[in-house]
N, C-alpha and C positions, 0 to 999 in steps of 0.2 A: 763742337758745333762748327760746321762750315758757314763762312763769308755769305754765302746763299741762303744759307737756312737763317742765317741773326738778320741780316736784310728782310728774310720773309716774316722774322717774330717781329720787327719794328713794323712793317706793312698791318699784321694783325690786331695788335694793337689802336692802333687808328679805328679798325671796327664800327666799333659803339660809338665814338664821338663823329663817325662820318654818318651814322644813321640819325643818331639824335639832332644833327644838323642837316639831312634831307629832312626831318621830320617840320623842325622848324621853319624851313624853304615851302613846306605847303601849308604855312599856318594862314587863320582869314587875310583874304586881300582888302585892303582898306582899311583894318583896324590896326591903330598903330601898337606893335609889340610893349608887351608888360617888362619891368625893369628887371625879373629873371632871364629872358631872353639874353639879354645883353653880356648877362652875367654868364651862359650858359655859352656863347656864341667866343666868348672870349674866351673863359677856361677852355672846349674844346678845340679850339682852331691852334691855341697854343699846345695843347698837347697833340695835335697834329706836326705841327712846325718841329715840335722838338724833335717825335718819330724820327720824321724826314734828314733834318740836319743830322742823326743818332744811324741811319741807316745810309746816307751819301757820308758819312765819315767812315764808316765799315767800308764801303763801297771804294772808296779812294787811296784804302790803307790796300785792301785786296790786289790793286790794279798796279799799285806803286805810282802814284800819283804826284809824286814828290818829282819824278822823271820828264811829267809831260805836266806844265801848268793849263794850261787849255782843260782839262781832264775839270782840275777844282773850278775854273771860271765858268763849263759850260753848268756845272750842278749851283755854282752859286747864282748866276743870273735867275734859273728856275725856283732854288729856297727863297730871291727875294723876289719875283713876282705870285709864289705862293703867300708870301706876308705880306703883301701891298693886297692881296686882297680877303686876307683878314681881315685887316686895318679897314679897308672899303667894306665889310660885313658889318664890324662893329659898330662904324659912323652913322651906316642908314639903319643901324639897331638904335641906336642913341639917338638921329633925329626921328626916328618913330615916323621913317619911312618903310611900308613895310613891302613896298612896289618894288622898291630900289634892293631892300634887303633880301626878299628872295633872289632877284636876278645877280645880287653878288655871292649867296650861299652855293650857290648854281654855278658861278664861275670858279668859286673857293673849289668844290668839289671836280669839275671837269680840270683844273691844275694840280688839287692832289692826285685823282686818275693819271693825269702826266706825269707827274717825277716818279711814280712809281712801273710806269712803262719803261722810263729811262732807266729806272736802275737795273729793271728786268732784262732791256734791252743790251745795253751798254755795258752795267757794271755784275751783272748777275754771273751764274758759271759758266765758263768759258765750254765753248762746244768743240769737240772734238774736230780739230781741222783736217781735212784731206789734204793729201800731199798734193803741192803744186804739180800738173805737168809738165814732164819736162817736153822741149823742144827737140826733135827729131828730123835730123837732116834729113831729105831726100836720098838715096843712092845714086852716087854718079855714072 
């Protein structure tokens, strides 16, 4: 299995826990979430996280990542603004806001959308490069 294709099974995987969490982002407005929510919000966001850190590790072994530090700092800043707003999912689940708690489900999912562009973008399989051209003096 290719760097690309195990990137793309960790992407898959996220699946079912990204819909069961859109599902819960359109739950009633104004009634505060039941104490599965919470429980629901938090197993799947952690098995999101993991995906991701499980698929920017593939991602950074691929690229040799060991060579260029900036490579692990730009996917780390993104794995922890993807768990800060977990953390902000589960807190407005727990205070049994459930105003707060869609608009963070909503941000949860538009930042997994992102890391999973990035790895597309960035760390996914390298495209065949065209040769530079070269430079071509004038005739004297």
């Amino acid at each position: 299995m290719s760097d690309a294709d195990e990137i793309q099974d960790h992407q898959a995987r996220c699946l079912a826990d990204l819909i069961s969490l859109r599902m819960l982002a359109r739950g009633e407005a104004g009634m505060p979430p039941p104490r599965w929510v919470v429980v629901e919000i938090a197993r799947a966001t952690s098995a999101i996280l993991a995906e991701a850190e499980a698929a920017g590790r593939t991602a950074l072994a691929a690229i040799g990542a060991g060579d260029n530090r900036g490579d692990g700092t730009f996917l780390r800043v993104r794995l922890d603004r993807l768990a800060t707003a977990a953390n902000d999912a589960i807190a407005a689940a727990r205070a049994g806001n459930s105003a707060e708690l869609r608009q963070q489900l909503h941000r949860f999912d538009a930042l997994t959308s992102a890391i999973w562009t990035v790895h597309d973008a960035v760390y996914g399989p390298r495209r065949t490069r065209r040769p530079a051209l070269r430079q071509v003096s004038p005739a004297p």
